[in-house]
C-alpha angles and dihedrals in degrees: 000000000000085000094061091048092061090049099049091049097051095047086054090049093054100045090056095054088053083050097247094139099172098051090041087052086049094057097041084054094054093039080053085061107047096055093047088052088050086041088061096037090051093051089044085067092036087068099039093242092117117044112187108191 
């Protein structure tokens, strides 16, 4: 997942660079939520709640 993160916020960086604002704000939002969803599962298994084998 962290893969795809780096990804998504390269490709943003780069679309913003070529001046496509709207694509490079759609991936910054999914690269937001990505993180946020690594963030909670992260503090799941900080806390011992979620156990992934």
């Amino acid at each position: 997942m962290i893969k795809w993160i780096l990804i998504l916020l390269v490709a943003a960086a780069v679309l913003g660079l070529l001046g496509f604002n709207r694509l490079s704000g759609a991936a910054l939002s999914g690269a937001k939520l990505l993180i946020g969803i690594v963030l909670i599962l992260f503090l799941l298994m900080l806390f011992g709640i979620l156990v992934i084998a």
